[in-house]
C-alpha positions, 0 to 999 in steps of 0.5 A: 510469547511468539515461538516462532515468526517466519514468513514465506513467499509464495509465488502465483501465475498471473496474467500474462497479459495484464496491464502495467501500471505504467503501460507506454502511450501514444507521442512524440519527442523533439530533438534538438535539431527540431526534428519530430519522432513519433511513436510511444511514450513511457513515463512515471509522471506521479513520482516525476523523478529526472533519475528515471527518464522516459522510455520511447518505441517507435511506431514502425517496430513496437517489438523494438528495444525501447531507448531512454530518452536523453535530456540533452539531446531531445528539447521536448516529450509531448504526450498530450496536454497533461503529459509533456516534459521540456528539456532545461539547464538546471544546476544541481550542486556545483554541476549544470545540466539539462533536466526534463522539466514536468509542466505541472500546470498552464495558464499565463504563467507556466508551472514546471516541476523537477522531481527525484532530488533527493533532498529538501526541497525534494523537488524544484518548481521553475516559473515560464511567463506566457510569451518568454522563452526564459525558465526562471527557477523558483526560489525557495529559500527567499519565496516571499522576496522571489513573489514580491519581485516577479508579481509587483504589479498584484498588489493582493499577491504581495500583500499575501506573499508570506502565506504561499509555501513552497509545495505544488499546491500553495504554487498552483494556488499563487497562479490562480491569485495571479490570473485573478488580480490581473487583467489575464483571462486566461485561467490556470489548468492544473495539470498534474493532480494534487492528490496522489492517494488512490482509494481501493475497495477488496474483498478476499478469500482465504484457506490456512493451516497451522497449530495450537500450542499448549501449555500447563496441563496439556502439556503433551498435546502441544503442537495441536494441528488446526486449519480453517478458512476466512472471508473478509473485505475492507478499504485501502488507501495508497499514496506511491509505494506505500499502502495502508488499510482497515479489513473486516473478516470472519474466520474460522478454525478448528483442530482435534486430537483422538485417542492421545495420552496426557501424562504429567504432573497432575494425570495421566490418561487417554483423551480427545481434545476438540476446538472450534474458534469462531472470530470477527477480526479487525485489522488494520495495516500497512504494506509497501508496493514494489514494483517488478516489472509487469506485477508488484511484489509486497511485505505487510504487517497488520495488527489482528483484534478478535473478538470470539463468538461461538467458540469453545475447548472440550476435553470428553475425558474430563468429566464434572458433576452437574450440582443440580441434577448430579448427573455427570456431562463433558465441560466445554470452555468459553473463550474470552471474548477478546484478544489481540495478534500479529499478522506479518505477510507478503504477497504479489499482485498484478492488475487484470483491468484497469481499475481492477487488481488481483494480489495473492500472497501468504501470511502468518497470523499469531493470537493467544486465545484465553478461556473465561470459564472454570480453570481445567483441573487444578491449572489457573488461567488455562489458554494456548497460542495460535500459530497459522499460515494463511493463503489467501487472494484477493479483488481490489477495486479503485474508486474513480 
């Protein structure tokens, strides 16, 4: 069983000057008395959540205190043709207000997204017609009825208006059906991507230190220091905050102990113990990002499968007689090929350029390793745990 499963957080200096996730960007604002303020725009448009508006410097003064921008007094942001919020009553509850709305894709309808609701539906989808002034908010408890009255005149699209749902991509795909039963030539820019998952290939490099804990026989040699070194790479998938992956590793440790005595039940005597562990490991796992500012800070947790090669426990004080020589030789005991651990951890990362991510971080990694060969001395089913932090960095690569 785990003795033990404490984890710490290791702090590194990063860049100083690396780029955030979601850096300010070239634009400008509408007030409501029409007037335009350029300067630079600051928005999370993936989560597109109204709780958390956008930011704005100006252009004169970008060491300026940034400001957030106010839905009701500010009737558009407009960071290019992808990028652009306008400002809307929407009743939420029994309140009304105006909410930034996130024109998620374009053609003869307009598709507008309100996020952060914090309910079900999690986000609210409002229809403009090209030409009208008019939002007309979506209705998704009624969606069949809602597309049988705004498209009568597509046959094809009220014959098929039970098989739409209520998410970005079945509403995207209605517009298209729209645009392609119509006399419109315009066609249907999706503006907001339909996938949010993004892809990371790592590498990784890593040092630990850590113990062998005994049982049984060597009682007294409990507490056995080890340290070693690890190399792995793998691939990573992200969708928002949380991150899930599959690494590949080799990883070595080792730990002796010289001149101790064993003093129990069954001997007592002056012994060096040596161990060498050699492992292939396959792990998946999970993290969760939170961002801080300028770098991320994260928990994980991943499930370790070791498979030992080349591995081995000897004891030069435990000699045996070979049968086919009678000459006697020190045993050295395999061990099983197989077994499973935990690997809780956390980290901080932070990106270096733009597709690419440094992150570095501690964890703690806990297997049982079992011997295959002839028990030691008279104690059945020999084995120890392993208990060991490992620190480690690593470069993550985002597939375009």
């Amino acid at each position: 069983m785990i003795r033990s499963l404490v984890v710490f957080i290791t702090l590194f200096p990063f860049f100083t000057n690396a780029q955030n996730y979601s850096d300010f960007q070239p634009g400008f604002y509408i007030n409501n008395d029409g007037d335009t303020i350029k300067g630079y725009i600051k928005y999370d448009w993936l989560a597109n959540s109204y709780k958390f508006p956008p930011k704005f410097k100006t252009l004169s003064n970008e060491g300026a205190s940034q400001i957030k921008l106010d839905a009701t007094e500010i009737s558009q942001v407009f960071v290019d043709e992808a990028h652009s919020l306008i400002s809307w009553p929407v009743k939420l509850g029994n309140k009304t207000e105006n909410k930034f709305l996130y024109k998620v894709a374009s053609g003869s309808y307009d598709l507008y997204e309100l996020g952060g609701i914090g309910g079900r539906p999690a986000k609210i989808y409002f229809l403009k017609k090209a030409g009208d002034q008019k939002i007309v908010k979506i209705d998704h408890q009624n969606l069949n009825r809602f597309i049988r009255s705004v498209f009568q005149d597509c046959p094809s699209v009220v014959e098929r208006a039970g098989s739409y749902n209520y998410h970005l991509s079945s509403l995207t795909g209605l517009l298209e059906d729209v645009a392609k039963c119509s006399d419109h030539t315009t066609t249907v820019q999706r503006l907001k991507p339909l996938r949010e998952k993004q892809t990371f290939f790592w590498a990784e490099g890593s040092y630990s230190l850590g113990w062998y804990s005994m049982s049984g026989y060597y009682d007294d040699a409990d507490g056995l220091r080890a340290m070693g070194f690890g190399v792995g790479a793998g691939i990573e998938k992200r969708s928002k905050k949380l991150g899930y992956g599959m690494g590949f590793y080799f990883d070595h440790s080792q730990g002796s102990a010289n001149n101790f005595r064993i003093q129990n039940i069954l001997v007592s005597k002056i012994t060096n113990i040596d161990i060498t562990i050699n492992r292939l490991q396959l792990v998946p796992y999970v993290q969760y990002w939170i961002p801080v500012k300028k770098i991320s800070v994260i928990p994980e947790l991943g499930m370790i499968n070791n498979f030992y090669f080349a591995s081995r426990f000897e004891d030069d004080n435990l000699i045996a007689i070979n049968p086919y020589d009678g000459m006697p030789f020190v045993p050295k005991y395999e061990v099983e090929p197989f077994d499973i651990g935990i690997r809780p951890g956390i980290s901080i990362a932070a990106p270096i350029f733009k597709d690419i991510i440094i992150q570095s971080g501690i964890r703690f990694n806990w297997s049982e390793i079992r011997f295959s060969s002839t028990p030691i001395g008279d104690v059945a089913g020999f084995g120890f745990y392993e208990a060991k932090y490992q620190f480690f960095v690593a470069i993550k690569l985002k597939k375009d």
